[in-house]
C-alpha positions in Angstrom: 163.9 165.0 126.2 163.9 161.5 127.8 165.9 159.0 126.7 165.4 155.1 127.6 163.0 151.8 127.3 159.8 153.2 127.8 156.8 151.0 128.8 154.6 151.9 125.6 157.1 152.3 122.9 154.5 151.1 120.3 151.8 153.3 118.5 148.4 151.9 120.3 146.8 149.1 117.3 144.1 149.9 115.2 141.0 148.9 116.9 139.4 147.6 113.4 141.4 145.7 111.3 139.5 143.4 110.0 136.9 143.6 106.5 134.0 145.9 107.4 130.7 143.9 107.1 127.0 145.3 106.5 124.7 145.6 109.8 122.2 144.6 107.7 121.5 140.7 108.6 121.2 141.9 112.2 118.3 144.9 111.5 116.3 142.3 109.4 116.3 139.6 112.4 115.4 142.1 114.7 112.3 143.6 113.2 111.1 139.8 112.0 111.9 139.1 115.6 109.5 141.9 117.3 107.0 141.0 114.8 106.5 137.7 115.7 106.8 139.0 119.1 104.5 141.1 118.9 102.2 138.4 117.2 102.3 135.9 119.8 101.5 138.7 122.4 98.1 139.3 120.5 97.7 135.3 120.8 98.4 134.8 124.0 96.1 137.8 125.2 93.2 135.9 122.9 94.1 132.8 124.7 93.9 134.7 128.3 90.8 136.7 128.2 88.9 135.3 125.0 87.3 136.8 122.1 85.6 140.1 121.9 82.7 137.9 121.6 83.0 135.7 125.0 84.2 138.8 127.0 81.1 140.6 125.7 78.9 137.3 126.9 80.4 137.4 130.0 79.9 140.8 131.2 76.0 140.6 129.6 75.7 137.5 132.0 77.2 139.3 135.2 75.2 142.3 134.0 72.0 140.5 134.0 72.7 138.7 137.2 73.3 142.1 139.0 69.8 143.4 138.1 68.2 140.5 138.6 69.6 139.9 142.0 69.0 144.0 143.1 73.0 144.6 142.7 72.5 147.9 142.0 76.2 148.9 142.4 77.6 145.9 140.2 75.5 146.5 137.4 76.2 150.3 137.5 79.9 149.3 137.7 79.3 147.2 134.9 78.5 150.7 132.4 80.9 152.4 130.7 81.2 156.1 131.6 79.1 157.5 129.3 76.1 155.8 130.6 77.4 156.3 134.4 77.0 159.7 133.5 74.0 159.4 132.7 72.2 157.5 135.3 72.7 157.4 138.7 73.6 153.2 140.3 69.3 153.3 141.5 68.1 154.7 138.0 70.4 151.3 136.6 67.2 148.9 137.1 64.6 151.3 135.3 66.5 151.8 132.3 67.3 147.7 131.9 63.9 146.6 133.2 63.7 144.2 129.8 67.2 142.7 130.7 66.0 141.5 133.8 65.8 137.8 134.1 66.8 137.5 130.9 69.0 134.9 129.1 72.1 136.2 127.2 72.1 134.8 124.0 73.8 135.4 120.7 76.4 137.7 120.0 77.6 140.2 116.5 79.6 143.0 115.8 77.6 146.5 116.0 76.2 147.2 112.1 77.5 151.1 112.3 80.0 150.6 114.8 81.7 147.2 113.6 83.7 145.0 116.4 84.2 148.1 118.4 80.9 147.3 119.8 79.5 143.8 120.5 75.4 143.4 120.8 74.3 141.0 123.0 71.1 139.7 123.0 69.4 138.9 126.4 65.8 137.1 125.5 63.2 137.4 128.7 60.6 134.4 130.3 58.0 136.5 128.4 59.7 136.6 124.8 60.8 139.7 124.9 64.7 140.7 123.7 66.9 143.2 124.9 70.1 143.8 122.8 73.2 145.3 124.8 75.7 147.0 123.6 79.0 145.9 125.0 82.4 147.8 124.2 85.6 147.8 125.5 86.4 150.3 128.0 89.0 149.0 130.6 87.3 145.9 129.4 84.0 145.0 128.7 81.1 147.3 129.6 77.5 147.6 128.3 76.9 151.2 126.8 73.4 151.1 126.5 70.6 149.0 124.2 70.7 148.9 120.9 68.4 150.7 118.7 67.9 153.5 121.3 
């Protein structure tokens, strides 16, 4: 055996010495913290694209203005995919004649459907109204009219 001064001659110290204390405080401030996270990302996305209700508006007015104008391509862009299944982009026109020219109007939740599905109605020159159903789908898009 070695004799001598060594350079470590001491037992390496106890990494805790101190009073253990709960975690708790910490686990409590961090789910209140993503909640409120959480919360003001929900805000902030109202704030940046709008209500269900104005993004429904809005894609009603571009979807009116794209038949009215002959934009075949928008409008059938404008569908979600059930209804692009459906139709092909030149049948788009002869199954939204009544939308054409129209003037988007009010807005409310579908009755069976709830806020899934906005209706928008789009009241022609001639008195008719057309009510569009608008639901999200990678954002607004009009899946069909209601009633039919």
């Amino acid at each position: 055996m070695t004799q001598g001064p060594f350079l470590y001659d001491d037992d390496p110290a106890p990494l805790h010495t101190g009073t253990p204390r709960s975690g708790k405080t910490w686990i409590v401030a961090g789910i209140v913290g993503i909640t409120l996270l959480a919360a003001a990302m929900v805000g902030f996305l109202y704030l940046l694209k709008g209500s269900p209700a104005e993004q429904a508006t809005q894609a009603a007015e571009v979807f009116v203005a794209s038949i009215s104008d002959g934009d075949t391509e928008t409008a059938y862009a404008m569908l979600c995919q059930d209804e692009r299944d459906r139709l092909q982009p030149d049948e788009v026109v002869g199954s939204y004649l009544d939308a054409v020219d129209g003037d988007v109007g009010r807005v409310r939740d579908d009755a069976s459907e709830g806020a899934a599905v906005q209706v928008v109605s789009v009241s022609a020159d001639d008195g008719a109204t057309t009510e569009l159903r608008v639901m999200n789908e990678d954002g607004p898009r009009i899946c069909g009219i209601a009633g039919n």
